[in-house]
C-alpha positions as CSV (number, residue, x, y, z in Angstrom):
1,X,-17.0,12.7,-30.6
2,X,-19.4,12.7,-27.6
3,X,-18.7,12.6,-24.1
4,X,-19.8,8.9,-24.1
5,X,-17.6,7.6,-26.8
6,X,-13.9,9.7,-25.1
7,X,-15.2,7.9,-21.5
8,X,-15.6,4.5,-22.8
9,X,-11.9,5.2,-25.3
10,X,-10.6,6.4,-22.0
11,X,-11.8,3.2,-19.9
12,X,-10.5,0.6,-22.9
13,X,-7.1,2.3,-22.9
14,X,-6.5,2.3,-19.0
15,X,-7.8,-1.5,-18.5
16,X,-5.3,-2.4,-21.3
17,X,-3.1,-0.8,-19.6
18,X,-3.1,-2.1,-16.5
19,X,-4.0,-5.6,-17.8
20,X,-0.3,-5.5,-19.2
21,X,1.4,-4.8,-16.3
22,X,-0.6,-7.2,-14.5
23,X,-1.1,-10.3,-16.6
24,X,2.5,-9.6,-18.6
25,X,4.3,-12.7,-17.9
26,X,7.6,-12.4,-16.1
27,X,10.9,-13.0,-18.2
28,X,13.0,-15.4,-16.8
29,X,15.8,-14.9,-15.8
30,X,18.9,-16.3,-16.8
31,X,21.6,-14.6,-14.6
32,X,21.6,-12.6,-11.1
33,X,22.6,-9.6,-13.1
34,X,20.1,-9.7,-15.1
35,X,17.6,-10.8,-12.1
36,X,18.5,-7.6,-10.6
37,X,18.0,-5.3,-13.6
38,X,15.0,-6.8,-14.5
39,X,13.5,-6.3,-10.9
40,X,14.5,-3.0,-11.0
41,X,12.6,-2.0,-13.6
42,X,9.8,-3.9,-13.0
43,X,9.4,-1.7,-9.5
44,X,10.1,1.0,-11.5
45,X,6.9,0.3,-13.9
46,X,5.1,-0.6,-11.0
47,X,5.7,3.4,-9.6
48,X,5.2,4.8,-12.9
49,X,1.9,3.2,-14.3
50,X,-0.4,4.6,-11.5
51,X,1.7,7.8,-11.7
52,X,0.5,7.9,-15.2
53,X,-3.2,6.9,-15.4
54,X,-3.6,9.2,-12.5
55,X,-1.6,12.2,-14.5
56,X,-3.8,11.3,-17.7
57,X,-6.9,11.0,-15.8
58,X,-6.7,14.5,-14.7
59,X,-5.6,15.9,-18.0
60,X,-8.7,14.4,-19.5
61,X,-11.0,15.5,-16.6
62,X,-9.6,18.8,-16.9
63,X,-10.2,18.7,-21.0
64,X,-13.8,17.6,-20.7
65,X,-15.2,19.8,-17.6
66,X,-13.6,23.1,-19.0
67,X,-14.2,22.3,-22.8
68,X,-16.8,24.6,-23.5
69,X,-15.8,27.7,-21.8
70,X,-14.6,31.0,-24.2
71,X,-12.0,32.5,-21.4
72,X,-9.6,30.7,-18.8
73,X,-9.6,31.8,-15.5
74,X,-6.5,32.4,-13.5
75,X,-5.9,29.6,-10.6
76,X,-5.8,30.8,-7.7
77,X,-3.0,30.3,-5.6
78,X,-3.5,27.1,-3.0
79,X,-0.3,26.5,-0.7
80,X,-1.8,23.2,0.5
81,X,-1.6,22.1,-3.2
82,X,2.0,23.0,-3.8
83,X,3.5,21.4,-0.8
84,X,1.1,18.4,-1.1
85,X,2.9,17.8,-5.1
86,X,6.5,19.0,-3.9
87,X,6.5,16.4,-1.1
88,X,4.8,13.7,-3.5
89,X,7.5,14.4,-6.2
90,X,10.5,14.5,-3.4
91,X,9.5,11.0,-2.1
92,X,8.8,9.5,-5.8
93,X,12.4,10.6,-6.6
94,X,13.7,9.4,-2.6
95,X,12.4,6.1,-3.4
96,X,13.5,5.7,-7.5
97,X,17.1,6.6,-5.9
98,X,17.0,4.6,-3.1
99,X,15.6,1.6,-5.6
100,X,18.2,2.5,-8.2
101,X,21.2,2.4,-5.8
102,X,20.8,-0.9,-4.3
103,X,21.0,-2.2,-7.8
104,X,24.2,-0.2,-8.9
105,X,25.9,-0.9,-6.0
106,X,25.4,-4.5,-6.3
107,X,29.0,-6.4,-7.1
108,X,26.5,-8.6,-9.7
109,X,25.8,-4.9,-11.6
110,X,28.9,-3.2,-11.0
111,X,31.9,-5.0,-9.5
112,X,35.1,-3.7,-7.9
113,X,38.6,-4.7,-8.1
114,X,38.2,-5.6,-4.5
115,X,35.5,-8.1,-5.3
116,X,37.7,-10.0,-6.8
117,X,39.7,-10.9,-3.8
118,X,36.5,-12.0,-1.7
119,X,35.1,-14.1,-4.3
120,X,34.9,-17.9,-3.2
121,X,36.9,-21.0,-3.8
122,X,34.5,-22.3,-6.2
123,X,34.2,-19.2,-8.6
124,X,35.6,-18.9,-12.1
125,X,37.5,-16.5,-13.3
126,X,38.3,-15.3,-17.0
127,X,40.2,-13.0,-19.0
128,X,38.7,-12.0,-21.7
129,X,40.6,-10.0,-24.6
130,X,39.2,-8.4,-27.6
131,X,41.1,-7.9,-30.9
132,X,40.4,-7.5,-34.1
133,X,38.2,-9.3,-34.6
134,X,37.8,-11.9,-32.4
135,X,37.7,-13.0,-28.5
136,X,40.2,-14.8,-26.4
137,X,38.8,-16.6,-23.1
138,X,42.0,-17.6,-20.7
139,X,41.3,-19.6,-17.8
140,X,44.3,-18.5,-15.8
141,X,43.9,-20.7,-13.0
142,X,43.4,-23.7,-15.2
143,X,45.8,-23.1,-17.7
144,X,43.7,-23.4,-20.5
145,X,42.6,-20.2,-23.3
146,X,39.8,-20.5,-25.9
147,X,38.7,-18.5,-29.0
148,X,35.4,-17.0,-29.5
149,X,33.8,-19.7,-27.0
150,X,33.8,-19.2,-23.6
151,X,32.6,-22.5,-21.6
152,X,31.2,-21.6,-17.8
153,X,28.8,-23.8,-15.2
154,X,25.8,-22.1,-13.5
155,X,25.1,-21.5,-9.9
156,X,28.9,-20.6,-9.6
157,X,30.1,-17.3,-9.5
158,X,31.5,-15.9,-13.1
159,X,34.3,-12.7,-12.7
160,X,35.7,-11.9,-15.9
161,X,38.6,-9.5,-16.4
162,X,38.1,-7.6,-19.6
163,X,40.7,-6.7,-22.1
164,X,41.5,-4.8,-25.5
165,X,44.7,-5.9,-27.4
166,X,44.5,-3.0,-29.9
167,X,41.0,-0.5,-30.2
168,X,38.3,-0.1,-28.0
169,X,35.8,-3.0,-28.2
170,X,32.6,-3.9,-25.8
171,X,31.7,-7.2,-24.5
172,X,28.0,-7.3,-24.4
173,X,25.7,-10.6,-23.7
174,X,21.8,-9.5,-24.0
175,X,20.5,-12.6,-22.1
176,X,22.7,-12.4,-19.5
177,X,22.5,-8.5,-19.1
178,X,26.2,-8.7,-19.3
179,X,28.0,-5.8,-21.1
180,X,31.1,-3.5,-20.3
181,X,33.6,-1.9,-22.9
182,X,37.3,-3.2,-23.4
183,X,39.7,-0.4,-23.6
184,X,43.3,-0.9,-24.2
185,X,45.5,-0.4,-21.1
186,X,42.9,-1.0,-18.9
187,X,40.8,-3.8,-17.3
188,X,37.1,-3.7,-16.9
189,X,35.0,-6.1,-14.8
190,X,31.6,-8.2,-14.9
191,X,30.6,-10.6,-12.1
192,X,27.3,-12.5,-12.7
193,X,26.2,-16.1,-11.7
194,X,24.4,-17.7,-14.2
195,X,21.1,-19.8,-13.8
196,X,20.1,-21.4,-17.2
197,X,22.1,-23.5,-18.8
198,X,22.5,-22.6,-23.0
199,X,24.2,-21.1,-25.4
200,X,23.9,-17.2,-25.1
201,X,25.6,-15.2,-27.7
202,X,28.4,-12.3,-27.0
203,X,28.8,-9.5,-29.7
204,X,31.6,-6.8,-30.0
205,X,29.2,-3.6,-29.6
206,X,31.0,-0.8,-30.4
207,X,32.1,-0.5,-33.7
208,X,36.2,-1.3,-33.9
209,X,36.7,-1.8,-38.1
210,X,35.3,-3.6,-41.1
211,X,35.0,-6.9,-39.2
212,X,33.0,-5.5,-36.3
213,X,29.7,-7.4,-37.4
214,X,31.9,-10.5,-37.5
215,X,33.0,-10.2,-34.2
216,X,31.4,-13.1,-32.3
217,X,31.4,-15.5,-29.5
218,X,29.2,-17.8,-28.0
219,X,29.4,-18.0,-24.0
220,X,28.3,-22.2,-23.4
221,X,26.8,-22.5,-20.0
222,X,26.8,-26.0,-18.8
223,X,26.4,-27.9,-15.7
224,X,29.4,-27.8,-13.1
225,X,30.2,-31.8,-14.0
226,X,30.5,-31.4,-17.1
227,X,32.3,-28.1,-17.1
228,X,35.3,-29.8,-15.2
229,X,35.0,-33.0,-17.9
230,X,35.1,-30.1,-20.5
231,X,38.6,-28.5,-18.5
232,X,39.7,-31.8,-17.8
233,X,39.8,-32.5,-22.4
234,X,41.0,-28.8,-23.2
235,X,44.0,-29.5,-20.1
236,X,44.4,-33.1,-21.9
237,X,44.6,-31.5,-25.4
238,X,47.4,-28.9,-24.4
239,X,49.3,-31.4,-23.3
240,X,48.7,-33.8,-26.3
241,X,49.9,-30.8,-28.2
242,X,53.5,-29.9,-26.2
């Protein structure tokens, strides 16, 4: 392979590149938390792309130039070099921290007991339980409880209490970047606020007996009217039923 044909391999490859990151369309997103994760690792691409092309750049300069000669010389030492890639390497890993912690900390990412108490008046909260093998969605300030659907309305804030009844389980919805793991004996916590309205589905993902594949729910996102229509027939059917 001639020096011609590695340069024009080398050019293709680096304008695909970047043409992806570029031209990729953005996913949309259908919840805050997964708005946040999303933009964290698009800035995270962003910082590692020209990172790369300039790290593979060199490698391939380096190849070519020195390709032909029978013994390496030693490198001789250059302090100016040294600091220049420490100090390049200690921001990289200031700024992927500093990026990476606003995320975490968010209460959308990774919520607190405390959160709970300053959500606002219009939020809905949920506990959900997992047990072999299915899902239990009580709405305990509406007095109502569903299995294996959960019904919520978008643009208001979502804090569910998570649950196990018997083995460990894990709630996990892809679309919404929602997932934490139900342990018995202890509650775990997602807050989100959801954008799109659909059907997302919610899996059991870790594996808790012969019906773990089985173990399904659909989370129903609708708009807030019809939510409190849809709490307004579950209320009417409960008392149908007493």
């Amino acid at each position: 392979m001639t020096r011609k044909h590695v340069r024009r391999g080398v050019t293709v490859g680096l304008a695909g590149l970047i043409a992806t990151v570029v031209f990729t369309t953005p996913v949309v997103a259908q919840s805050t938390t997964r708005d946040l994760i999303m933009g964290l690792n698009r800035d995270l691409l962003l910082l590692a792309v020209p990172i790369a092309i300039f790290m593979e750049g060199l490698l391939l300069y380096t190849v070519l130039k020195f390709r032909n000669n029978d013994e390496a010389k030693p490198t001789p030492e250059n302090k100016g070099l040294e600091i220049s890639w420490t100090v390049a390497t200690a921001l990289i890993l200031v700024f992927v921290g500093f990026a990476s912690y606003q995320v975490l900390a968010h209460p959308d990412v990774t919520p607190s007991p405390e959160a709970e108490a300053q959500l606002p008046d219009d939020a809905v909260v949920v506990d959900v339980t997992a047990r072999q093998f299915l899902w239990e969605f009580d709405y305990q300030d509406e007095n109502v409880s569903t299995l294996n659907e959960m019904v919520v309305p978008t643009d208001r804030p979502i804090y569910l209490r998570v649950h196990s009844a018997d083995v460990i389980h894990a709630v996990h919805v892809p679309e919404l970047a929602l997932k934490v793991d139900a342990i018995p004996g202890q509650t775990n916590r997602l807050q989100t606020t959801i954008t799109e309205e659909g059907t997302y589905q919610l899996y059991c993902a870790e594996y808790c007996g012969q019906g773990h594949s089985k173990m399904l729910a659909t989370v129903e996102v609708v708009s807030s009217a019809e939510y409190e229509e849809w709490l307004d027939e579950q209320q009417s059917d409960d008392e149908e039923d007493d």
